[in-house]
N, C-alpha and C positions, 0 to 999 in steps of 0.2 A: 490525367492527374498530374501536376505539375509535385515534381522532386524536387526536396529544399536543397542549396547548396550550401554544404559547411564549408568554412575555410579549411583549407588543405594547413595541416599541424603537423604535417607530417608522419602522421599515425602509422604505428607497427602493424605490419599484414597480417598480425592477429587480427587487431580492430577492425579494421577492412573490411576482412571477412566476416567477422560475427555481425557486423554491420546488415553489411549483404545477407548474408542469410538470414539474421534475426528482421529486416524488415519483408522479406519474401515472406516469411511465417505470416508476420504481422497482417502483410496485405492479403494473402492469400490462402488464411486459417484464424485466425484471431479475429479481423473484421467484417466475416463474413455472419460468425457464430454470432459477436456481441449484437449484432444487428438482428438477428433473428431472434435472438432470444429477448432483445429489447423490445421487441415489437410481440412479443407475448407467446411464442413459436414454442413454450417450453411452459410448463405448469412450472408452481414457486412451491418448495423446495425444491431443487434439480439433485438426485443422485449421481453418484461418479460412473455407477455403472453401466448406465445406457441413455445419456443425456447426452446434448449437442457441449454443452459447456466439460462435461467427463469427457470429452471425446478431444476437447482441444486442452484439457489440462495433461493428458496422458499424451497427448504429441509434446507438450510444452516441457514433460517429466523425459520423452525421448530424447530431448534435444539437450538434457541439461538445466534448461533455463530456471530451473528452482534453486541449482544451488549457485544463484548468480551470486548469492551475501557471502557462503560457507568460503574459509581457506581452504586453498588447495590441499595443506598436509590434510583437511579432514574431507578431502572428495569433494572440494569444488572445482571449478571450471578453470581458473590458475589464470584469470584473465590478468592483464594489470589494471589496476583501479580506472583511469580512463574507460577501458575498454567497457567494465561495470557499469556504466554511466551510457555509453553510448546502447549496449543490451539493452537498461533500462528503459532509454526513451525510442528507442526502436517498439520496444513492448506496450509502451504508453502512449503511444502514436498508434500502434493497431486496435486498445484496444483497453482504459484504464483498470475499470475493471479485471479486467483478469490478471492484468501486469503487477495491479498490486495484492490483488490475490497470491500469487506466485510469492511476492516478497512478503507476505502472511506467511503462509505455509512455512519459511524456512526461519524465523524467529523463535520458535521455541527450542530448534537446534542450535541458534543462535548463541543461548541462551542458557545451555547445557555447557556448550564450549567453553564460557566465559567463566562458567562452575569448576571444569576443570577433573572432575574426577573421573579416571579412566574407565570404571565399571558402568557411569550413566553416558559417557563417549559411545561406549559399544553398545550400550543397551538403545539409545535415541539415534546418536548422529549419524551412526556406521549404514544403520537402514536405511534411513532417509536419502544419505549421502548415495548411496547403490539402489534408490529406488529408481523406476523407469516407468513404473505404468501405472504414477499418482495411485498408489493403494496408500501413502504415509503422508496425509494432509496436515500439515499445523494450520493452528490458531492462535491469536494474542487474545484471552477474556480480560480484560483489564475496566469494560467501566461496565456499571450497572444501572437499574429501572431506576435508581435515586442518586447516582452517579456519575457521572460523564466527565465534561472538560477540566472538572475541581481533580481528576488524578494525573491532569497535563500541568500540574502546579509546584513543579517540583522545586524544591527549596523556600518555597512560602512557608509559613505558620501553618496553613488552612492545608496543607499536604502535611505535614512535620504532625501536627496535632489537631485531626477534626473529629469537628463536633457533629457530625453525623458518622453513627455505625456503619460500617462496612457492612453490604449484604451478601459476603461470601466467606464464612469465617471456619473455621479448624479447631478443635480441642484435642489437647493430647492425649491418647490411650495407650500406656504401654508404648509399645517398638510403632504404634501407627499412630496417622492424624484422622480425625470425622470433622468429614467436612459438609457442611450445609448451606445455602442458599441461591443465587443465581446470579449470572451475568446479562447484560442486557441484549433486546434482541439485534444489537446491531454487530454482531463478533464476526469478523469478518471469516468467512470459513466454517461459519458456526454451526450451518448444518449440514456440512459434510465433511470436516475435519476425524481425522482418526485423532492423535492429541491436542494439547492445548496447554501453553504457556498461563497459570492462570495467577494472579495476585489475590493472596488470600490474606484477610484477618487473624491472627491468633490469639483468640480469648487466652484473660479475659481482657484485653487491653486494646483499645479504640485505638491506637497509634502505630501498634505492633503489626507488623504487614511482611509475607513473605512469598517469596514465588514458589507454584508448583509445577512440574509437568509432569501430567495428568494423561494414561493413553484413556479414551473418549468410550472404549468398550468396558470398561472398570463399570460392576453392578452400582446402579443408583442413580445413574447419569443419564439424563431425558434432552429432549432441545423442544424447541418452539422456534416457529417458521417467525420471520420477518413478514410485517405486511408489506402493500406494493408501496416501489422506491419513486422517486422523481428522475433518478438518472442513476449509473452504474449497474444497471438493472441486469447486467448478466454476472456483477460479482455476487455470489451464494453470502446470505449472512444469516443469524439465528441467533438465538440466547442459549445460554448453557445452565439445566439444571438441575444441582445434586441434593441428593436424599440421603444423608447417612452414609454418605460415601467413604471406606475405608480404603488409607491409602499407606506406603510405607513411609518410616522416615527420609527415607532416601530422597523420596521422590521430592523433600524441602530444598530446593536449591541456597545455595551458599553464598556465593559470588561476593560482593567487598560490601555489601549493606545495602539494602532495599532502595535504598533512596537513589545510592549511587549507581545500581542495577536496572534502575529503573530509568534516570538519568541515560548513562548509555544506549539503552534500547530503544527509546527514542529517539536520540540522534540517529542512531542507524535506519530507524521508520523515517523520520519527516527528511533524512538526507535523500533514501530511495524514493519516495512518494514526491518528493522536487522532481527528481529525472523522469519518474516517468510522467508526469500532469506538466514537463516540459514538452516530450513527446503529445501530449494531448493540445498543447497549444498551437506546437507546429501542425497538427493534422488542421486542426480548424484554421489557421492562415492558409494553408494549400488550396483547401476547398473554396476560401473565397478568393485568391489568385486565381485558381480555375477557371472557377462562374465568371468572374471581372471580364476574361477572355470572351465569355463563350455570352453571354448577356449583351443585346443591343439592345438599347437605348437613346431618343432623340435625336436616331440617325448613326450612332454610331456606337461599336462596344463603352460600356459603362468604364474597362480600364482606362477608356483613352478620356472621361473627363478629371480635370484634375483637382477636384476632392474625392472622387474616388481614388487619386492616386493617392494624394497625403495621407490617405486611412490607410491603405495599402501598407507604404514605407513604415506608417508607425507602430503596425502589428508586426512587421518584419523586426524591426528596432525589439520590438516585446519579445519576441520571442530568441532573440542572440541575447539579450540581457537574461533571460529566463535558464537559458545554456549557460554562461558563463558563471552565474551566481549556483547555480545545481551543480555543476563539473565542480568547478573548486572546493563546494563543501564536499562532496561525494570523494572525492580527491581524497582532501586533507583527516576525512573521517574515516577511510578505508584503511589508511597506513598507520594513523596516530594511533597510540598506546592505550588513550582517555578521548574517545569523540568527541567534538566543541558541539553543546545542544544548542550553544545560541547563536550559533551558524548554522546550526540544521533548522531551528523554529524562524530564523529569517530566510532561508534558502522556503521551505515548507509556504511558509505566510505570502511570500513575496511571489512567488513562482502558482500556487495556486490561483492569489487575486487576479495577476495578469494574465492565465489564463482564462480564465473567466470573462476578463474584456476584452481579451482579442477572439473569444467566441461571440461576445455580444457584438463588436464591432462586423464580426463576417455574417451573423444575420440580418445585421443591420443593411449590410450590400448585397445577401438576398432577399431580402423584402417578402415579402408575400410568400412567396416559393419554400423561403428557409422554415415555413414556420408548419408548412404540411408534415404529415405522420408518415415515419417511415425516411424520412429526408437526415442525411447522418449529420448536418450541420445542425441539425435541431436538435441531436442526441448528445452532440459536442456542448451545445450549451447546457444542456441539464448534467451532463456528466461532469463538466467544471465546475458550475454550480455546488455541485455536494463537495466537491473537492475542499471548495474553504469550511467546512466543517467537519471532515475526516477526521480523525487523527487528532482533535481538541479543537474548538471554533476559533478562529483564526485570533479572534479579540482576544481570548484566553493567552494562546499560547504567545502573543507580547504578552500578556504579565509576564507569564514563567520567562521568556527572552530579557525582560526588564529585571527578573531580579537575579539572573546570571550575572548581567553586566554590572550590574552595583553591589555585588558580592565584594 
């Protein structure tokens, strides 16, 4: 297997190391699970507590790597922002799915922080922050069965004031909220998550929208399995669904207004999901730098004819551009006060698409081979693939980038 070489930055012997170790995980715990379980090695719901994918989130909860987003003052890992970036695509390079699994689970603490109030600090983050052997899974519920990329619309009209109901809505009772309906089955973590970050309705008003987190054992709340994926097949997802669910007021998050709460956590999603589906881009350049090697053709390795070199160079090219544009936002979103979302939805849009072709381009150079089952360059293509519709379809999320910049 051939190792990419980054340019030496001179990176602090933090990074280094997290480097080094977070890619030994990768190679040698992360992509061995995602492959077995991609290949069907695991019935779909997977539980945490005696599943191959439980087995590599609870090394992944040993080692830290959840709270790659949290600050340090709240029990994160005290990386410096680079170094977040380099974890991430170490993580995304073993193994998308789970990588952004991981960066699921730690958003709804996220998310608490941003709230600010000490008593939901210690009640959410403090657990999470000291957990070790994934018993405190998050999840983001934010779109639904009638729902989707229209909630990655932020500052439009059609986000501000739609004309379709919310199918997760809240009524006030007293000191509590009831809350009823469902999110759809694609939440990521959704059927194994312990809470859930979720966006809720509050009747009686089609505009009025607020966040809750929700711990997942609260009577009333059921899930439903996802059916089979096309690729990320070892990330866990499901729908969330409540029945007269009472919750306290508390549990309403505050933070500076829905819109703008909403805003930020985004950036922080489509900044992390850049670095790691960076890490996925470079795995499928390796693979076909490898094979190029090891593949004769016409007499001689296929590296040595030169269009296969120009293909080569230009997924190389892809994926330093894919680095440069993910570090900088990840960078400048990690430190800033206000996340830029429309450096996170171009970092996000731009880093998934060319992912996606520098997988098609390295099937393209194993031919016939790459397209067999069980072949991880064939897993790299469907796992990019879903990438540009993660996190809101890629065409969506230019509008919401489009109507940041002409704010």
């Amino acid at each position: 297997m051939e190792t990419y070489r980054e340019l030496n930055l001179g990176l602090p012997a933090q990074c280094e190391s997290i480097r080094s170790e977070a890619h030994h995980f990768a190679m040698e715990v992360m992509r061995p699970a995602a492959m077995a379980i991609d290949r069907g090695a695991e019935a779909y719901p997977f539980s945490v507590a005696d599943s191959r994918l439980g087995q590599v989130l609870k090394a992944s909860y040993g080692l830290g790597y959840h709270l790659a987003l949290i600050p340090e003052r709240h029990g994160g890992l005290g990386l410096p922002s680079i170094g977040v970036h380099i974890l991430l695509e170490e993580l995304g390079w073993g193994s998308a799915g789970i990588g952004l699994s991981l960066v699921a689970s730690s958003l709804p603490a996220t998310a608490v922080i941003a709230d600010g109030r000490p008593e939901l600090i210690a009640q959410f983050v403090k657990p999470f922050a000291e957990n070790r052997d994934a018993s405190w899974i998050g999840c983001w519920a934010l779109s639904e069965p009638r729902h989707g990329s229209d909630h990655f619309l932020v500052g439009s009209e059609e986000f501000r004031y739609p004309t379709t109901r919310a199918q997760l809505v809240a009524r006030a009772d007293g000191n509590e909220y009831v809350i009823e309906g469902q999110k759809a089955s694609w939440v990521t973590n959704g059927g194994i998550a312990t809470h859930a970050l979720c966006s809720v309705a509050i009747e009686p008003s089609k505009a009025a929208h607020c966040f809750f987190l929700i711990p997942l054992t609260t009577p009333g709340i059921s899930r439903e399995e996802a059916s089979g994926k096309l690729g990320q097949r070892e990330m866990n997802q499901g729908a969330l669904v409540f029945d007269n669910v009472r919750v306290p007021r508390a549990w309403a998050l505050k933070g500076e207004g829905f819109e703008q709460e909403v805003a930020r956590l985004l950036a922080i999603a489509h900044s992390s999901m850049a670095a790691v589906i960076c890490g996925t881009a470079r795995a499928a350049y390796e693979e076909a730098l490898t094979h190029s090697k090891r593949r004769w053709q016409g007499g001689k390795r296929i590296c040595e004819h030169q269009l296969v070199q120009e293909r080569l160079f230009k997924m190389f090219s892809e994926v330093e551009a894919c680095r440069a544009l993910s570090r900088a936002t990840l960078v400048h979103n990690w430190e800033a006060a206000m996340p830029s979302l429309e450096n996170a939805i171009a970092a996000k849009t731009y880093c998934t698409r060319t992912a996606f072709e520098v997988a098609d381009q390295a099937m393209q150079l194993f031919g016939a081979d790459g397209f067999t089952p069980g072949n991880l360059i064939e897993k790299l293509f469907r796992d990019t693939r879903v990438s540009t519709i993660q996190q809101g379809a890629n065409e969506v999320l230019g509008l919401a980038g489009a109507h940041r910049i002409l704010e």
